[in-house]
N, C-alpha and C positions, 0 to 999 in steps of 0.2 A: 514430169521429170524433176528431176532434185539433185542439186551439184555445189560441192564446197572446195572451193579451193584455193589453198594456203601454199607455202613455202614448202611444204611437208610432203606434198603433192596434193592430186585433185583428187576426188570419188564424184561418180557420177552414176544414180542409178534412175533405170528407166522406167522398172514396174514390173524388169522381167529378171533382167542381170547386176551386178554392181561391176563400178569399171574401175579401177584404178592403177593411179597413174603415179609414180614417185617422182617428187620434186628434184631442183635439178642445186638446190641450195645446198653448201658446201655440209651442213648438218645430216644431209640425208645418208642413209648405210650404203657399202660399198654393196652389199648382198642386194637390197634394193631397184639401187640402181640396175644393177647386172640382172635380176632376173626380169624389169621393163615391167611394162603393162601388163596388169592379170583381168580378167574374166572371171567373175564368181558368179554362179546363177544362183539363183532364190533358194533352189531347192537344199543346196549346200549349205545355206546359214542356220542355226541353231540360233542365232540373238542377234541380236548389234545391241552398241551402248555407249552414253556420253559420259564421259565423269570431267567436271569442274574441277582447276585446279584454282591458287590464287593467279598466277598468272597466266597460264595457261591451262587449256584443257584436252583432255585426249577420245577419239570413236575408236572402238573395238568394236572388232568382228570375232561370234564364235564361233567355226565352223561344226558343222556336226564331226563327230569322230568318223576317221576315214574317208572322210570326204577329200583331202586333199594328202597327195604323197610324199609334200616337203615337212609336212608336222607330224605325219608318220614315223619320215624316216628321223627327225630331229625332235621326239618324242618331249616336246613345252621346251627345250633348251633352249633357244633362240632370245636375245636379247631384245625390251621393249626398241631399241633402236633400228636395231635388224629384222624385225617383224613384220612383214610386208601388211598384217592385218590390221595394224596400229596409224593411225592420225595423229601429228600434232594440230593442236587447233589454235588458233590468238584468240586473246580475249574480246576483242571485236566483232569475232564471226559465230560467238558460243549458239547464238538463235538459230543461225545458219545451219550448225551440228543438230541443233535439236529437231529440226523442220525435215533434214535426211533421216536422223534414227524413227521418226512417226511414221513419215511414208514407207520406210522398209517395213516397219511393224505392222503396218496396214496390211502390206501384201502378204507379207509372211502369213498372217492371220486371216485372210477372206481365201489366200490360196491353198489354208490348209497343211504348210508343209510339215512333214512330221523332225523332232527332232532326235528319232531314234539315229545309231549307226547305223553306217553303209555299209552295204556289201559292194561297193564297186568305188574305184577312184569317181569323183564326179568336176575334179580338173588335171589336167593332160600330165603335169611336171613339164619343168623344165625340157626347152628344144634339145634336141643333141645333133652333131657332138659335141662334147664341151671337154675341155682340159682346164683342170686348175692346179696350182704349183705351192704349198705352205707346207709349214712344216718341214717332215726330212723325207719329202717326196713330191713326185705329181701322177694326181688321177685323172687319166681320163677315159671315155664312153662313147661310143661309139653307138650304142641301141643294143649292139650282139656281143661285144668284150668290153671289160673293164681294162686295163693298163698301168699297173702301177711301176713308175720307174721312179731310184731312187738320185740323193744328192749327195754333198760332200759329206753333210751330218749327220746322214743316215746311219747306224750305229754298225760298226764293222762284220757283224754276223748276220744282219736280215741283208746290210747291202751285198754279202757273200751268194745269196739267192738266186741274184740277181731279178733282173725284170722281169714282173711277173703279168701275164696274160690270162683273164678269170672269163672261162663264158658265161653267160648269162643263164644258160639251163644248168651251171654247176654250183651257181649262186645262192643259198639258202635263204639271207636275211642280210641287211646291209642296217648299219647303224651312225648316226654323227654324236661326237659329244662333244661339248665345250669345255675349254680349258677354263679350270675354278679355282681362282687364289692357288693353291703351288700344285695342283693335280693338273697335268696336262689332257688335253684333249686327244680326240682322234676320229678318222673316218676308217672303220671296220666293214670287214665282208667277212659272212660266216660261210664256208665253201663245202658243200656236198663229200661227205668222207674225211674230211681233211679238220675237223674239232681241233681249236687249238685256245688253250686259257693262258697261252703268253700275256706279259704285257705289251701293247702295241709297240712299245719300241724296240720288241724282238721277233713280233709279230708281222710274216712276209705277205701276209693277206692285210695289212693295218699303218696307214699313214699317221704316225704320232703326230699333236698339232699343242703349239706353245702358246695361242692364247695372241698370236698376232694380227695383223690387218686382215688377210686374204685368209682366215679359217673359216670365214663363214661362208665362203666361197663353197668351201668343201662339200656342207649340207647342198648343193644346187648338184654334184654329181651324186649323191645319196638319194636324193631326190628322184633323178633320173632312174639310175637305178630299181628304187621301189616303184613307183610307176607301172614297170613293166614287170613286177613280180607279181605270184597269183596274191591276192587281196585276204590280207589276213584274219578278215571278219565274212568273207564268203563261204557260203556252205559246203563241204565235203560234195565232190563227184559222184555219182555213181561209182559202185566198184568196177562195173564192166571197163566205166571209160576212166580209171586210173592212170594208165600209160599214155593217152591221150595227152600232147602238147595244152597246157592251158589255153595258151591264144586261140591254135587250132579248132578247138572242145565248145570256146566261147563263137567262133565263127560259123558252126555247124548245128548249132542249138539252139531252136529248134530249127530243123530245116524246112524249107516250102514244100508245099505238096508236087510230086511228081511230075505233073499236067501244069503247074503254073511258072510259065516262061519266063515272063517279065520277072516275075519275082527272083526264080534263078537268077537273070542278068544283074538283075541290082545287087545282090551276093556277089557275083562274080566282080563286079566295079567296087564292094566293098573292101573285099580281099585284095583287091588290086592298091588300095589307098589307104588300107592296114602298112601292104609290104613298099609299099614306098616313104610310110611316115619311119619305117623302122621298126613297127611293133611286133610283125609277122617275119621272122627270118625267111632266107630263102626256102630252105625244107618243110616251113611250116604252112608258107604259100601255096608250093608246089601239093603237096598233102591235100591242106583245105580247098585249093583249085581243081583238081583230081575229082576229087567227089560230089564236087556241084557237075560237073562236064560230065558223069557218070548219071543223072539223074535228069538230065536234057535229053 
């Protein structure tokens, strides 16, 4: 095992996963903190890397593309500070960094992992639900609806809309951007039918964001969000099974052979722990439950 830990937070890996953990030092990001402890397995890194500075030095993680849905959905915007991938190091400990980046190299390279993209998230996103409040609105997620309700600032024709309710099957693509020297930021949903190339700030699907404390909050409901959208680098369905719910489609593919009990049961305990983490709506439960119970 192999573990460095600074003010910045700790990394801890074991040979199978990297664990980290954000410090609790008044320098660390509010995004950070809020999104807590993450779990990265092996198979998700494409690198890690130490770079020397004079006084300090910084470990990078690169994930492979798609592997994870907050860099998805906040396509490299994300500030070295707000980065949950990034370490500061002291110069004291630079050995310390260097003795973690060989043993993850190590495994990375005897385990073979490829650093092609993914076809499938290979970390969860952000728990839900989660609400967060910047700019001239607040979003929040639930797993099944998005929520955008506005504030005082909200500019008098999107707040005319009123509060809007997005389901998640009407949901096309979800985006964060960061506010850049005088361009504002925003967290966008592209909505099924409903195209629209406002600017966010007259945009009823699009919380404008100015670049203060809590916007990077925003990318953690973008996050969620994608997550639970089908995966942007997976392969085309069959045509038959086009109308098929993704989740559904993914639960039922391949299914067990007819005769194998057990194996049904554990489908059915899978489906069971889909639709209580949120990622199976009710109807999609009921559907994918249905047709294991039809093959028992």
């Amino acid at each position: 095992m192999a573990e460095i830990i600074q003010r910045d937070g700790t990394w801890t890996f074991d040979g199978e996963v990297l664990r980290l953990v954000p410090g609790h030092d008044k320098s660390v990001s509010l995004l950070r903190k809020t999104l807590g402890e993450l779990t990265v397995p092996l198979e998700a890194l494409a690198g890690i890397a130490f770079e020397q500075g004079k006084k300090a030095g910084r470990l990078r993680l690169c994930l492979r593309n798609g592997a994870d849905p907050l860099l998805q959905a906040t396509g490299g915007q994300l500030t070295d500070a707000s980065d949950p991938y990034q370490l500061a190091v002291e110069p004291n400990r630079h050995g310390v960094a260097e003795y973690l980046v060989d043993e993850v190299r190590n495994a990375h390279l005897l385990e073979q992992v490829p650093t092609a993209p993914c076809e499938s998230y290979l970390l969860p996103g952000p728990p839900v639900p989660l609400s967060v409040s910047a700019g001239d609105g607040t979003a929040s997620f639930d797993g099944e609806h998005v929520r955008l309700e506005w504030n005082w600032k909200t500019e008098e024709a999107k707040a005319a809309v009123g509060t809007r309710s997005l389901a998640l099957p009407d949901i096309v693509a979800v985006e964060w951007q960061a506010a850049v020297g005088l361009e504002n930021g925003c967290l966008r949903f592209t909505v099924r039918n409903a195209p629209t190339k406002a600017p966010p700030k007259y945009d009823p699907n699009a919380i404008e964001l100015w670049g203060f404390k809590k916007d990077p909050l925003m990318a953690l409901v973008a996050a969620a969000v994608q997550a639970r959208l089908p995966h942007p680098l997976a392969p085309a369905p069959p045509a038959a099974a086009q109308d098929t719910p993704p989740a559904v489609a993914k639960t039922l593919a391949p299914a067990p052979p007819a005769d194998d009990h057990d194996a049904l049961l554990r489908r059915l305990r899978e489906l069971g722990e889909l639709h209580r983490s949120g990622i199976l709506t009710d109807e999609e439960f009921t559907t994918a439950k249905q047709a294991v119970l039809r093959r028992m």
